[in-house]
C-alpha positions as CSV (number, residue, x, y, z in Angstrom):
1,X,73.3,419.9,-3.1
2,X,74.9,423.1,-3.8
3,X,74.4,426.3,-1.4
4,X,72.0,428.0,-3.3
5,X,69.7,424.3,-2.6
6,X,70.7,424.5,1.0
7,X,70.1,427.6,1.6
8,X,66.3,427.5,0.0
9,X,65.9,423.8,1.7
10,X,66.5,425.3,5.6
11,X,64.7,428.7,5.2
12,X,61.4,426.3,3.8
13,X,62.0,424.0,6.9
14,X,63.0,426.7,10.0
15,X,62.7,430.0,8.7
16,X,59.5,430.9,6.5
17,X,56.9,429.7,8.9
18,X,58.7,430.4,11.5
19,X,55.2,430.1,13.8
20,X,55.9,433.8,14.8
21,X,54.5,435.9,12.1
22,X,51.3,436.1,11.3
23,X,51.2,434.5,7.8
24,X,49.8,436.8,5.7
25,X,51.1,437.7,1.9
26,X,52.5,441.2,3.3
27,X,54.6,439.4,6.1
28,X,55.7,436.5,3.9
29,X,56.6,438.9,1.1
30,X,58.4,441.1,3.6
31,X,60.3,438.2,4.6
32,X,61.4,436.5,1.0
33,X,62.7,439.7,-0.2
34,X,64.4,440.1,2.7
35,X,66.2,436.4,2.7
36,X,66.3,437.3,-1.6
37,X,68.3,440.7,-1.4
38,X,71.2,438.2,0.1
39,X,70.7,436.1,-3.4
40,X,72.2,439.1,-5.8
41,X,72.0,437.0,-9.2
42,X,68.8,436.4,-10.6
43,X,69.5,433.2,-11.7
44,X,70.5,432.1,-7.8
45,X,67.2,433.7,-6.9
46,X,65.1,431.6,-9.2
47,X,66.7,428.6,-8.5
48,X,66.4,429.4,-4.5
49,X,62.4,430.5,-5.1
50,X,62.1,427.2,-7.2
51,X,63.6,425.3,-4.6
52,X,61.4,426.7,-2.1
53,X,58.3,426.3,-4.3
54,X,59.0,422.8,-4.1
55,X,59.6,421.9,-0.6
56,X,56.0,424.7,1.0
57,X,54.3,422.1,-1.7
58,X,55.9,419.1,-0.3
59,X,55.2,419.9,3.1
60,X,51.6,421.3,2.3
61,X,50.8,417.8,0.9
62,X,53.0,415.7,3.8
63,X,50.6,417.7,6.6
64,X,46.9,416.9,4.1
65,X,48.0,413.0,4.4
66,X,47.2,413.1,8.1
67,X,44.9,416.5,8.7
68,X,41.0,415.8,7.9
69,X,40.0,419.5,9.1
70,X,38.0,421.4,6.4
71,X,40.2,424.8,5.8
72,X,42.8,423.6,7.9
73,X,45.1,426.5,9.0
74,X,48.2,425.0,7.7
75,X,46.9,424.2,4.5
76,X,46.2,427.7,4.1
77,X,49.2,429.2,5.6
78,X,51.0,427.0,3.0
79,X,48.7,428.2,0.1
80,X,49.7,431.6,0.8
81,X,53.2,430.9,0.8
82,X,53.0,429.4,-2.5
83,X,50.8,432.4,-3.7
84,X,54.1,434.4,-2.3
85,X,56.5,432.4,-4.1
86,X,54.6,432.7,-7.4
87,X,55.0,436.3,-7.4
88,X,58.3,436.5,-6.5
89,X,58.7,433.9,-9.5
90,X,57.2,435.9,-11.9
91,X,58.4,439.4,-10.9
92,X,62.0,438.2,-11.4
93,X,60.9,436.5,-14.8
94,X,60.0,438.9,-16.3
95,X,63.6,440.9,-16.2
96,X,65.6,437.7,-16.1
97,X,66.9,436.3,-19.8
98,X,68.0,432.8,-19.7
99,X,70.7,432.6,-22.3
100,X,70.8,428.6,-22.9
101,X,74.5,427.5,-24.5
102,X,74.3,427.0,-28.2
103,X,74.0,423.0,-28.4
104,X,70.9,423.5,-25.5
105,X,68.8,425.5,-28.0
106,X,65.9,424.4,-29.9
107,X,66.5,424.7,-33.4
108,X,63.6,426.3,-35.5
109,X,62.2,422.7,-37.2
110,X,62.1,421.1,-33.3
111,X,60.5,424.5,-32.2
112,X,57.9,423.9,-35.4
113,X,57.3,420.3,-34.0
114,X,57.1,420.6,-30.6
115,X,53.9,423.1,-31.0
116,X,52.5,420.8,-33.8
117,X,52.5,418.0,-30.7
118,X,51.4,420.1,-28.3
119,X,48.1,420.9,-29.9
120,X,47.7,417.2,-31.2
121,X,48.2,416.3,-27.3
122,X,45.5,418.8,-26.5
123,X,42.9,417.1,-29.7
124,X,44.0,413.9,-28.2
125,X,43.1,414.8,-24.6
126,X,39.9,416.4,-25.4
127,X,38.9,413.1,-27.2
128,X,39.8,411.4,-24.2
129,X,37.5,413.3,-21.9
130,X,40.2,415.5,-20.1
131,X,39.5,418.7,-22.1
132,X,40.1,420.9,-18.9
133,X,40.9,424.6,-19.3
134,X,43.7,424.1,-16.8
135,X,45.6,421.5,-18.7
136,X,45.2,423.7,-21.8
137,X,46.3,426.6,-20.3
138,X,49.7,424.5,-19.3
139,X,50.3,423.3,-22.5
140,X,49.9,426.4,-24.2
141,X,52.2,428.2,-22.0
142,X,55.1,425.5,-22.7
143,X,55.2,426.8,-26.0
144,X,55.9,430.4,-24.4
145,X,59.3,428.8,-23.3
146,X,61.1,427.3,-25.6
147,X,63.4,429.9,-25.9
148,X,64.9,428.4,-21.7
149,X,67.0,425.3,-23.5
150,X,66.3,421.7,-24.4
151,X,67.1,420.2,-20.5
152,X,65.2,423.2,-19.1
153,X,62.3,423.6,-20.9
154,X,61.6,419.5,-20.6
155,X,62.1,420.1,-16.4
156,X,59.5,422.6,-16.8
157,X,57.5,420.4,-18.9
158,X,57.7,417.7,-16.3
159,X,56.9,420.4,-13.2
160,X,53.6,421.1,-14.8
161,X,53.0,417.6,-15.4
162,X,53.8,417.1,-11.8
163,X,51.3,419.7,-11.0
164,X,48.6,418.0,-13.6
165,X,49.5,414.9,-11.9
166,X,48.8,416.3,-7.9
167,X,46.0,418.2,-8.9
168,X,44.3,414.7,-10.4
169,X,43.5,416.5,-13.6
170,X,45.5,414.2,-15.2
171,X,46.6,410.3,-14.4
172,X,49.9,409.4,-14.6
173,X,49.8,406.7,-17.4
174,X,48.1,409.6,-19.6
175,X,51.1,412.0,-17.9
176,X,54.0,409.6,-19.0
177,X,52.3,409.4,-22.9
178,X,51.9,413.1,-22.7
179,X,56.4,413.2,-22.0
180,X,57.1,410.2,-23.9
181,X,55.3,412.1,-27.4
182,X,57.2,415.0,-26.6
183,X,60.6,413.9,-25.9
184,X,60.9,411.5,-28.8
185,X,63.5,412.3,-31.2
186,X,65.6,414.8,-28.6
187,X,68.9,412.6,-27.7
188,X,70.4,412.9,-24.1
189,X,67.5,414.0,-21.9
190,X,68.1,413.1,-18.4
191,X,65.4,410.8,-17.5
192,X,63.3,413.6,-15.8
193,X,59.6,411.7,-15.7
194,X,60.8,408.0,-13.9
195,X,59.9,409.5,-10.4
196,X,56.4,411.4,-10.5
């Protein structure tokens, strides 16, 4: 775990719900560009906000295992700090360009490809019954990124399948398919779908 990790993984766990505030997206923004103006490259602040992203939706889920209340307070407070995060997110996309090293880039015939199976995926899942807006809207933006690199764009790939997968828009066999289709062909890939 590098520091960057650490740093994102304690200020999820102690610091962003810190019980004191009252959690509303002007005191939670106040406070994540306060603990991001510490962060001063971009690519540190993604990583941290991605981190973060990751551990408000772990512990939003952990706390609806065991909490049958209808609009629970937590759940909420949680929502809003991923609605916070998101921002964040995109604000420092859009001035952030991810320069992925030569070998990591997508040459234009696997570029060409990769949309071809994107909107096959889509026919297929329509055909299947699972023609949700949502999952379309996910696919299509994958083909936004394929300028971040082979090993990043295939972690985003398997965050929004994640995401499908929580959400229950998807089921996982269907998710696996959906990452086996679009991997094939693309040599050492870190196994990034064994653990959804």
């Amino acid at each position: 775990m590098n520091i960057v990790e650490k740093e994102a993984v304690e200020y999820a766990e102690y610091e962003f719900f810190n019980g004191e505030l009252n959690c509303t997206v002007d005191n939670l923004s106040s406070d994540l560009s306060s603990k991001l103006y510490s962060l001063k490259r971009k690519k540190d602040k993604l990583f941290f906000l991605n981190i973060l992203r990751k551990e408000v939706l772990n512990q939003k889920l952990e706390h609806e295992k065991t909490c049958s209340k209808v609009n629970c307070g937590t759940s909420q407070e949680k929502e809003t700090g991923l609605f916070v995060i998101d921002q964040e997110i995109e604000e420092i996309s859009q001035s952030y360009e991810y320069q992925p090293k030569y070998t990591e880039e997508f040459s234009s015939e696997q570029k060409s490809e990769l949309h071809n199976s994107l909107n096959e995926i889509k026919e297929k899942l329509t055909e299947l019954g699972f023609g949700q807006q949502i999952i379309f809207d996910e696919l299509d933006e994958l083909k936004e990124h394929l300028n971040l690199g082979k090993k990043n764009w295939f972690q985003l790939l398997k965050g929004k399948l994640f995401d499908l997968t929580v959400s229950k828009a998807l089921e996982e066999t269907v998710i696996k398919e959906v990452y086996e289709t679009l991997s094939d062909g693309f040599e050492d890939l870190p196994n990034l779908i064994e653990n959804l």
